[in-house]
C-alpha positions in Angstrom: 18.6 -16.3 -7.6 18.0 -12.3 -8.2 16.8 -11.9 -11.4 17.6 -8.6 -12.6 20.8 -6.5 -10.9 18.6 -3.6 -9.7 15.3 -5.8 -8.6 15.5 -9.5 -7.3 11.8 -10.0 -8.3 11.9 -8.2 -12.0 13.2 -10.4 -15.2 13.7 -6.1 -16.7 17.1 -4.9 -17.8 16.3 -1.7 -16.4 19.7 -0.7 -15.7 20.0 -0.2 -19.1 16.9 1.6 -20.0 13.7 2.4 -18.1 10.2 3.0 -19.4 9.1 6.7 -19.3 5.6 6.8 -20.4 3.0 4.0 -21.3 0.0 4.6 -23.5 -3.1 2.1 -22.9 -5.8 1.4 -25.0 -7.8 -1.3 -23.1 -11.3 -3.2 -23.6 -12.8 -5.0 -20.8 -14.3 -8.2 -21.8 -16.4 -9.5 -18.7 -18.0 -12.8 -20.6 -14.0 -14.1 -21.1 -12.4 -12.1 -18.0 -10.4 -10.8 -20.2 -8.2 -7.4 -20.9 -7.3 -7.0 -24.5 -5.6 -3.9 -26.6 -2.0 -2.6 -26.8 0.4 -0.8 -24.5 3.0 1.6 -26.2 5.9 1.7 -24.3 8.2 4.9 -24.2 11.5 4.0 -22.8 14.7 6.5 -22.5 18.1 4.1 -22.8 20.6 4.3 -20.4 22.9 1.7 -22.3 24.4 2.1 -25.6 24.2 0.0 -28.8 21.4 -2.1 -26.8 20.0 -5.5 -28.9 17.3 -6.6 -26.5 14.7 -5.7 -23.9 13.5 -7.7 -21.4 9.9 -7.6 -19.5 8.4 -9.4 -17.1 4.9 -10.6 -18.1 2.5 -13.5 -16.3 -0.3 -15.4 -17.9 -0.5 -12.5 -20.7 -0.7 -13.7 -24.4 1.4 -11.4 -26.7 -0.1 -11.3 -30.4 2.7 -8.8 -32.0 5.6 -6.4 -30.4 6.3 -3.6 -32.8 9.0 -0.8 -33.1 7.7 2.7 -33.8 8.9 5.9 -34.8 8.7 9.0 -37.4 9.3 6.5 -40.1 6.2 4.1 -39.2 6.1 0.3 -37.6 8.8 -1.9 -37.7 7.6 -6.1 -36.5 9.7 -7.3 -34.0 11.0 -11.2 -32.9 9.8 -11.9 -29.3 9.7 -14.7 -27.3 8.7 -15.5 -23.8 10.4 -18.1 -21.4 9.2 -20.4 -18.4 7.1 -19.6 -16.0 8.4 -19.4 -12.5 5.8 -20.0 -9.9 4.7 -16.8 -8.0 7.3 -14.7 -10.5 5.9 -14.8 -13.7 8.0 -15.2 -17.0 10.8 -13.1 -19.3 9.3 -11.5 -22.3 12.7 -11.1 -24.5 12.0 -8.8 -27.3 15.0 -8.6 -30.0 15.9 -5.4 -31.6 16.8 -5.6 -35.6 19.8 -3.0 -34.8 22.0 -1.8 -31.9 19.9 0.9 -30.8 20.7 4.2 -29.2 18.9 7.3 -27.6 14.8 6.8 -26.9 12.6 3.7 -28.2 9.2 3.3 -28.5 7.6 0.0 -28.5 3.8 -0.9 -29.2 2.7 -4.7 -27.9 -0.9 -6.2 -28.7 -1.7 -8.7 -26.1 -4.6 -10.6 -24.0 -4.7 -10.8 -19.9 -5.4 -14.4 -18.9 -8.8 -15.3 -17.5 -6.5 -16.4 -14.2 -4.3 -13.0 -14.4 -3.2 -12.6 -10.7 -3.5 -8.9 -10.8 -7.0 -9.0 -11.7 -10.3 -10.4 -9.8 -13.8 -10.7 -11.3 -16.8 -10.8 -9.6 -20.4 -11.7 -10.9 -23.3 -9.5 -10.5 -24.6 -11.7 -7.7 -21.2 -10.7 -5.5 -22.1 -6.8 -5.3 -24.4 -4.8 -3.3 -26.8 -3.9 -6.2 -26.8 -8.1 -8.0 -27.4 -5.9 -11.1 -24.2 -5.6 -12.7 -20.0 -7.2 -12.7 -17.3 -5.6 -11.3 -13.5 -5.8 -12.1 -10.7 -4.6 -10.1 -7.0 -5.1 -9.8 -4.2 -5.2 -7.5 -1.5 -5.1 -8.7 1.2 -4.7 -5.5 4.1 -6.3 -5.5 4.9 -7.8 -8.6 0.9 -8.5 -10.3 0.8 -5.4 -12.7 3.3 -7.7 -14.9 -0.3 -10.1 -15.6 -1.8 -6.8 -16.8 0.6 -5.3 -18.9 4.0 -6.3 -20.0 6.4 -3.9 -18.1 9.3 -3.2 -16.2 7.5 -4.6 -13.3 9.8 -3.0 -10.1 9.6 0.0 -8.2 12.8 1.2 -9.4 11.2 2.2 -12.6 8.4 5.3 -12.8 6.5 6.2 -15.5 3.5 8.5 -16.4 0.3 6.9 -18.5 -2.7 7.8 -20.5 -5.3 5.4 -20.9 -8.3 4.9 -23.0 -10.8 2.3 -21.3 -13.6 0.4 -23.3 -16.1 -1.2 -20.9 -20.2 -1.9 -20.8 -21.9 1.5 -21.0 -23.9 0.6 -17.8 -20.6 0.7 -15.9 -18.2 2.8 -14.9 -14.8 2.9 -15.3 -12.0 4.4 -13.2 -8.0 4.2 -13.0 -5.3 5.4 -10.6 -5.3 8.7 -12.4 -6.9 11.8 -13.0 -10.1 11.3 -15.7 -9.8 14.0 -18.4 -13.0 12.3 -20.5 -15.6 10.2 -21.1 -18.7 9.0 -22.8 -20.6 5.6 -22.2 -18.6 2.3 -22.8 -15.4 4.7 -23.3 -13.3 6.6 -20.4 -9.9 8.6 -20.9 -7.6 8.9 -18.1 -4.1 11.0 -17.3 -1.5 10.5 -14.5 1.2 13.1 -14.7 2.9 12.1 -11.9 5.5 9.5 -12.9 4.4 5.8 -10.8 6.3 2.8 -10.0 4.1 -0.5 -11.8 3.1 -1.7 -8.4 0.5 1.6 -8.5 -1.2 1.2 -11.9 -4.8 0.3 -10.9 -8.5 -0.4 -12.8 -11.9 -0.9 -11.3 -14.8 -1.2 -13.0 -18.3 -1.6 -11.4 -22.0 0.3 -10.9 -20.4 2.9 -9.1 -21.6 6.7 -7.8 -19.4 9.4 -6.2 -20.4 11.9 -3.4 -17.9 14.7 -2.5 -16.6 14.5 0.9 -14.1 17.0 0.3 -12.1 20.2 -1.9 -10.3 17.6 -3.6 -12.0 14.1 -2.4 -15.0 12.4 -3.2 -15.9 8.8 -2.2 -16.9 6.2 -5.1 -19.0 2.6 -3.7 -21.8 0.7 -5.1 -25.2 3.2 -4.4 -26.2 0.8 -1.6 -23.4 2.0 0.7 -22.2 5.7 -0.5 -24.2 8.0 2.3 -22.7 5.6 4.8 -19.4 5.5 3.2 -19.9 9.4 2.8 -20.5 10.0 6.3 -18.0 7.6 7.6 -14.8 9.4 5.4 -15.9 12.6 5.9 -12.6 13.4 8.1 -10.3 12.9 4.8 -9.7 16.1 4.1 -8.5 16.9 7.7 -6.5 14.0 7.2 -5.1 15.7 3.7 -4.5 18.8 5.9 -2.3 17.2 8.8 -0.2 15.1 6.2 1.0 18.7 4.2 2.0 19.7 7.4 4.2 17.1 8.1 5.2 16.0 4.5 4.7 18.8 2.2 2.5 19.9 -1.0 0.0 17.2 -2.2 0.7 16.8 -5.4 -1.4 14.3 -7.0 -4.4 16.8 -7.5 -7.2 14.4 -6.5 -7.7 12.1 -3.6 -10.6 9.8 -3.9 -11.4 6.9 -1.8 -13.2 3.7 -3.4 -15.0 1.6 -1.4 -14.4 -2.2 -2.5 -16.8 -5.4 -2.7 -16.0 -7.4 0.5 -14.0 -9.8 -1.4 -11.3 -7.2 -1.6 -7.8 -8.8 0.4 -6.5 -5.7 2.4 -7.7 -3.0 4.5 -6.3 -0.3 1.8 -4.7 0.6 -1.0 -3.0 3.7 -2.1 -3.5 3.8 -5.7 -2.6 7.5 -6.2 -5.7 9.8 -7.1 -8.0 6.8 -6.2 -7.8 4.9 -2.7 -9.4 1.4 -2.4 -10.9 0.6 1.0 -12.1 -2.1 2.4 -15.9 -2.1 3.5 -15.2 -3.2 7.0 -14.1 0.0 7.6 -17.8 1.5 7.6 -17.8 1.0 11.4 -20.2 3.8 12.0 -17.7 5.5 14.7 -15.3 6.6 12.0 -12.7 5.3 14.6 -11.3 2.9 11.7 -11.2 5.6 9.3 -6.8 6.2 10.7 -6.8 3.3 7.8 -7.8 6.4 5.4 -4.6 8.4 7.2 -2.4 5.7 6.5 -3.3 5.5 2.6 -3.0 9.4 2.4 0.3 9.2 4.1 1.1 6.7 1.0 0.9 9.6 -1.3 4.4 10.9 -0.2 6.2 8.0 1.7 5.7 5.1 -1.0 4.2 7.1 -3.8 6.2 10.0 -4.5 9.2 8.3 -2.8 9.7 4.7 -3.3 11.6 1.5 -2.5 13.6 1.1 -5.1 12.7 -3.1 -4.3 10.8 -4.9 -2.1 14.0 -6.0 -0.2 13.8 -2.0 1.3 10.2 -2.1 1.8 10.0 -1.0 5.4 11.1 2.6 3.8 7.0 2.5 1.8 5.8 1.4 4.7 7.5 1.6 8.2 7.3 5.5 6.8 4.0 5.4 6.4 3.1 4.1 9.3 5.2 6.8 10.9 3.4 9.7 9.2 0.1 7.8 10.1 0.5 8.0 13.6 1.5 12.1 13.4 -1.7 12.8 11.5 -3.4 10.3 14.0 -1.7 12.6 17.3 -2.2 16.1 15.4 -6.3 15.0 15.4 -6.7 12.8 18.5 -3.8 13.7 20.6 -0.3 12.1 21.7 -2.1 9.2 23.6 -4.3 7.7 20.7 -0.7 8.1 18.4 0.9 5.9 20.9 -1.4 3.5 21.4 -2.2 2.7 18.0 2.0 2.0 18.2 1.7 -0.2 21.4 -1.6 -2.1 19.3 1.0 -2.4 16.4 3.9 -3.6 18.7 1.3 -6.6 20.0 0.5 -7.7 16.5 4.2 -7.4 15.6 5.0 -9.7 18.4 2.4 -12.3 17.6 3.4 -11.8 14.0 6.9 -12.6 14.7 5.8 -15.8 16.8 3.6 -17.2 14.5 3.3 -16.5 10.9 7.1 -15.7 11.0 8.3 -18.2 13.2 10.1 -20.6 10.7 11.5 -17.9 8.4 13.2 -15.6 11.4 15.4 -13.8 8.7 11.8 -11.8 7.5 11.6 -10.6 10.6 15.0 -8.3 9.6 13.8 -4.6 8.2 16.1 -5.1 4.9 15.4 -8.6 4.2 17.0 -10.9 1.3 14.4 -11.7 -1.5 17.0 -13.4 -3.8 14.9 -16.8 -3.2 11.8 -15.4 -2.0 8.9 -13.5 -3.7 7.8 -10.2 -2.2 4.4 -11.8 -1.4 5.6 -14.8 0.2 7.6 -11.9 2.0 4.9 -10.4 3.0 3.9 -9.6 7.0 3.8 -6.4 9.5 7.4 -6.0 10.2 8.3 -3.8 8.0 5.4 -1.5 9.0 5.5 -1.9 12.8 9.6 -2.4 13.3 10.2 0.0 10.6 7.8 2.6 12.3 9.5 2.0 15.7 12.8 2.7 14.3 11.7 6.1 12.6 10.0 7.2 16.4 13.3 6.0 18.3 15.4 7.9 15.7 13.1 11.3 16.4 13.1 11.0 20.0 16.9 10.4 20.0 17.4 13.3 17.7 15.6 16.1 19.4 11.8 15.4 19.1 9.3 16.3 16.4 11.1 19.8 16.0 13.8 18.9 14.9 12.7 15.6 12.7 10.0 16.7 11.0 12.3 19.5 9.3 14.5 16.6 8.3 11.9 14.4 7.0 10.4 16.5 4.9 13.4 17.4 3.5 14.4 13.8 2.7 10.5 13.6 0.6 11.7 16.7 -1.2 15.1 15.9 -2.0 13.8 12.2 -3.1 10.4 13.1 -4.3 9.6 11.4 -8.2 12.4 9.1 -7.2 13.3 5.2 -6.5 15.6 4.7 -3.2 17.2 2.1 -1.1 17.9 2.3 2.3 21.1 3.5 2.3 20.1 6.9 0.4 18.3 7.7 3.9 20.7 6.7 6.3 23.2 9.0 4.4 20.7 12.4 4.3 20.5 11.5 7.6 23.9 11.7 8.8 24.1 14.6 6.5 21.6 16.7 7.7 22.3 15.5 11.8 25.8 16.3 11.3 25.9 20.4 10.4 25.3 20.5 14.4 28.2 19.1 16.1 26.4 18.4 19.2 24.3 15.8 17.2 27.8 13.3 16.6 27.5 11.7 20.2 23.8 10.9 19.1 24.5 9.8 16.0 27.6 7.3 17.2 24.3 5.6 19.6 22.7 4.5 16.4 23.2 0.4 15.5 22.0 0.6 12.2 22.9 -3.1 11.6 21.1 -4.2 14.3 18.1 -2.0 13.4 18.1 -3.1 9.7 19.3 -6.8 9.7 19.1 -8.7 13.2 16.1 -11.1 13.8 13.1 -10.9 15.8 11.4 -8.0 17.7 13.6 -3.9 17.3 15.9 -3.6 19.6 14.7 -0.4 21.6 11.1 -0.1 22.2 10.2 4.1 22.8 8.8 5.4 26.0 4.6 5.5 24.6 1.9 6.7 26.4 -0.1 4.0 27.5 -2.9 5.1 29.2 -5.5 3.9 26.5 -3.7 1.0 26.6 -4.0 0.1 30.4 -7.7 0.9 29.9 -7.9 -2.4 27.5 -5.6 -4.3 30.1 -7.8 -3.2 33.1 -11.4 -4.4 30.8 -9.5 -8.0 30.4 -8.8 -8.1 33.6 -12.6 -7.2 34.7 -13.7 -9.6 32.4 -11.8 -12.3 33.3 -11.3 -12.3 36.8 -14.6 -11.9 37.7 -18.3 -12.7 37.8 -21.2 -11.2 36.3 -22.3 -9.4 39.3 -19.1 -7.9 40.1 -18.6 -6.8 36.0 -22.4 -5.3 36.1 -21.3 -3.1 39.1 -17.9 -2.0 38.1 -17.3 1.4 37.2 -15.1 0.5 34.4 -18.3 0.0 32.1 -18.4 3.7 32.2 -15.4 4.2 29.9 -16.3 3.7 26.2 -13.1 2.0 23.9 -13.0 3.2 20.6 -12.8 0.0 17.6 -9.0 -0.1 17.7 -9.2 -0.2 21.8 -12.0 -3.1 21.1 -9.4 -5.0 18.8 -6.2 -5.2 21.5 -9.0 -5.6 24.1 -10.7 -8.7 23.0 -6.7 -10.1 22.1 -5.6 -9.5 25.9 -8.7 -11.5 26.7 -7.9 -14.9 24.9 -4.0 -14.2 26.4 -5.7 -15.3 30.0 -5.1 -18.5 30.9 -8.4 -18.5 32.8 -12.0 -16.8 32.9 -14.1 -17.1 36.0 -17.8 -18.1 35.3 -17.2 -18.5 31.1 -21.0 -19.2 30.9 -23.2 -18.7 27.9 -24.7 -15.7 30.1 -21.5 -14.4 30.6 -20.5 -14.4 26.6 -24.0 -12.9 25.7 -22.9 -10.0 27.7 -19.4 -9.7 26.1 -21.0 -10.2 22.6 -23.7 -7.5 23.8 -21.3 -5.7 24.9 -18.7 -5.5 21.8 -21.5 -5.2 19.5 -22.5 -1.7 20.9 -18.9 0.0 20.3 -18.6 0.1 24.4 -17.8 -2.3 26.8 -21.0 -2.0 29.1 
C-alpha cells in the first residue's frame, strides 16, 4: 500500500503543502534517553482551502500542536493513528478553518527512550569511559522518531536549532554552528535538506583542522590519528568541484563515530560521520571520505524524490567517487574499485537478495516494502555501472562530464525521479544529431527494471585486479616454500586489493598445505598491509 501519492514510505500530504523551514529548540536528557522541546514548522501550501495536515511520527509523544501567527497561538485537535511496524504512525493535525497561503505550526513533544533514529551509549562505550554520547541516523525514514515531519526526500527544508546538553559535552548538528556557550549550542543550515539529512551527535569531542574548510571531530583518544589518516579531504573537496561544481555547503567536517556506529559513512551535510575502521593507517580506506563528499552534490543538493529512485543518490555517487578516486590515483585504481564493487554486487544479488529478485531492479517497487528492508548495494554498484556505460557510449568523460554537471545545476536544491534524468539526457545528447544512433542503443527498461546483475558490464582496467587473482592463486595452489620464494611477495596490495584478495581466496575449492603454519603466514601477512 503506498501511503502518500508522492512517497510510498511517508503518511505526509505533501502534495498539498511542504515544510519550508523548521525551528528546533531541543534538550538532551541522557538519564531518560530522551529529546524533549518543540519544533515550529513553516510550511508554504500548495493546496487551497486545506483542513488537515498529516506527519509521519514514530515512538514520539506529542504534548500540544499549536497554530501561530501575527495574532498569537491558536491550540489545535491532533491525533495519532497505529503504528505500522518499520513505518511508524500518521500524526493528523486538524485545522479550525480552510486555510490558505503559508502556515506555521509549533508542536511540543518527547522522543521515545527506543526512538529508532537515535542510539545512546554509556560512558563505558567510548574511548575516554568519562562521559555519554548520543547520535542519530536518521536515513531512510528515522528522522520521523525525532521530530514530527514530512519525513520524504521529496520535501527540503532549512533549520535553526538551539541545543541544551551537559556542559561537559559537546554538541554538534548537520549544520553550520553560529553560537555557543556551555550546556547551550545554536546551529544554521541555509541550504534547504531533505529529513533523511537532519543529524545530532553529542559526545566529549575535539576538532583538529585538516583543511580550508574541514576539520575532523573524534573522541581525544583518536583525533591525531584520525587527523593524519583524513588529511587528503580537501584534495578530495578539490577533484569533486571539478567534476560537479561549486561546493556550496560552506563547511565539510568529518566525525569520527564510536564503533557501534552501523555504516561505513554518512553524508550529513557540513558534518560527515565515519566509521573508526577506517583509521587504517594507509589512508587507502579514506575513498570512503570521496564517496561522502561526492554526497554533497549527488544526494544532497540533488535528491531522490523516494527511495523507490534511490540508485540516482547513490549509483551517482558512487560514480562521482570513482572520478575523484581516478583524478588522484589514476584510471586503474577507479576501475578496480568498480570490478571490487561488481564482486560484492554479484554476491549481493546471490545471497542477501536471492529471495526478493525484484530489489535487484535499479527502480524498485516499495509499495509493500520499507526502504530499509530495501536496503543492499545494487543501487550503488548497478546504478554506478549504468552511469559508466552511458559515458563511454556517449563520448567519454569530455563529453559527460559537461552533461552531468549540468544536470546538478539545473536540479540543484531540488527533489527528482528518474525520469527527470533520462529526459535532460536525451535533451542535452540530442542537439548533436550524430548522438541519435547512440541514443536508440540505450534499453532503459532493461537498465532500470529487469532482475539480477546490469546488462552490459564496461571494458575496466583490471590490472590491480589480476594482481589479487594471481596472490589467490599463489596462496592456494601452493606450499609454503614455493609462496616464500615467489616474487609476487614483492608487490604490496593496498586495503581495498586486501579485501577482494582474501574473497578470491575462500572462492577456491581447495588450498594445498592449509596448515596452522600456513595460516600464521597469511594472518602475518594481511596484518602488515602487504602480502609478504
Amino acid at each position: 500500500m503506498r501511503l502518500s501519492p508522492l512517497d510510498p514510505s511517508s503518511y505526509s500530504n505533501a502534495h498539498e503543502l511542504i515544510i519550508r523551514h523548521v525551528d528546533l529548540d531541543w534538550t538532551v536528557n541522557f538519564d531518560k534517553s530522551t529529546i524533549s522541546g518543540t519544533a515550529t514548522l513553516h510550511f508554504k501550501l500548495t493546496k487551497q482551502d486545506l483542513e488537515e495536515i498529516f506527519l509521519d511520527v514514530s515512538d514520539i509523544s506529542v504534548s500540544a500542536v499549536l497554530a501561530k501567527s501575527s495574532a498569537g497561538e491558536i491550540p489545535l485537535d491532533w491525533d495519532i493513528g497505529g503504528t505500522v511496524e518499520n513505518v511508524g504512525s500518521k500524526l493528523t493535525i486538524y485545522l479550525p478553518t480552510k486555510t490558505n497561503g503559508d502556515l506555521t505550526l509549533v508542536i511540543t513533544y518527547e522522543t521515545s527512550p527506543k526512538a529508532s533514529a537515535l542510539q545512546w551509549l554509556t560512558p563505558e562505550q567510548t574511548f575516554g569511559k568519562k562521559h555519554p554520547y548520543l547520535f542519530s541516523q536518521c536515513q531512510a525514514i528515522h528522522a520521523r522518531s525525532i521530530l514530527p515531519c514530512q519525513d520524504t526526500p521529496a520535501v527540503k527544508f532549512t533549520y535553526n536549532a538551539t541545543l541544551h546538553h551537559p556542559k561537559e559535552v559537546t554538541g554538534l548538528m548537520s549544520a553550520i554552528k553560529v553560537d555557543s556557550e556551555p550546556g547551550v549550542s545554536k546551529f544554521q543550515q541555509k541550504t534547504p535538506i531533505p529529513s533523511y539529512l537532519l543529524a545530532i551527535v553529542v559526545g566529549a569531542l575535539v576538532s583538529k583542522p585538516i583543511g580550508p574548510i574541514s576539520s575532523v571531530w573524534a573522541e581525544q583518544e583518536q583525533i591525531d590519528e584520525a587527523a593524519e589518516e583524513f588529511s587528503q579531504t580537501a584534495d578530495f573537496i578539490a577533484k569533486a568541484e571539478e567534476i560537479c561544481g561549486p561546493y556550496v555547503w560552506e563547511r565539510y567536517d568529518l566525525l569520527v563515530m564510536p564503533p557501534s556506529f552501523p555504516f561505513g559513512g554518512m553524508e550529513n551535510p557540513c558534518l560527515t560521520f565515519v566509521t573508526p575502521t577506517l583509521l587504517a593507517g594507509d589512508k587507502s580506506l579514506a575513498t570512503v571520505v570521496a564517496h561522502e563528499i561526492a554526497h554533497s552534490w549527488t544526494g544532497n543538493l540533488v535528491t531522490n524524490r523516494n527511495f523507490e529512485h534511490f540508485w540516482l543518490n547513490e549509483g551517482f555517487t558512487v560514480f562521482v567517487e570513482g572520478k575523484i578516486v581516478g583524478r588522484l590515483a589514476g584510471n586503474a585504481s577507479r576501475d578496480f574499485h568498480a570490478l571490487h564493487g561488481l564482486s560484492e554486487l554479484s554476491d549481493c544479488i546471490k545471497t542477501q537478495l536471492a529471495d526478493t529478485p525484484e530489489l535487484t531492479k535499479l527502480v524498485v517497487d516499495l509499495s509493500e516494502c520499507a526502504p530499509d528492508d530495501a536496503f543492499s548495494t545494487v543501487p550503488y554498484i548497478k546504478g554506478s555501472t549504468f552511469l559508466r556505460y552511458l559515458e563511454d557510449l556517449l563520448g567519454g568523460p569530455s563529453k559527460f562530464e559537461p552533461f552531468f554537471r549540468a544536470y546538478l545545476n539545473r536540479f540543484k536544491y531540488q527533489s527528482v525521479l528518474t525520469n527527470d534524468f533520462k529526459q535532460m539526457l536525451y535533451e542535452w545528447f540530442r542537439e548533436d544529431a550524430k548522438n541519435e544512433a547512440l541514443l536508440e542503443r540505450i534499453y532503459w527498461d532493461l537498465w532500470l527494471f529487469g532482475e539480477g546483475m546490469p546488462p552490459v558490464i564496461p571494458s575496466y582496467d583490471r590490472s590491480m585486479l589480476e594482481a589479487c587473482l594471481a596472490h589467490a592463486a599463489l596462496w592456494a595452489e601452493n606450499d609454503l616454500d614455493t609462496i616464500r620464494n615467489s616474487p609476487l611477495l614483492k608487490q604490496r596490495l593496498v586495503s581495498v586489493q586486501l579485501i577482494e584478495f582474501l574473497a578470491q581466496l575462500l572462492e577456491k575449492k581447495k588450498i594445498v598445505d592449509l596448515t596452522g603454519e600456513k595460516i600464521a603466514l597469511l594472518c602475518a601477512a594481511v596484518h602488515s598491509r602487504s602480502v609478504d
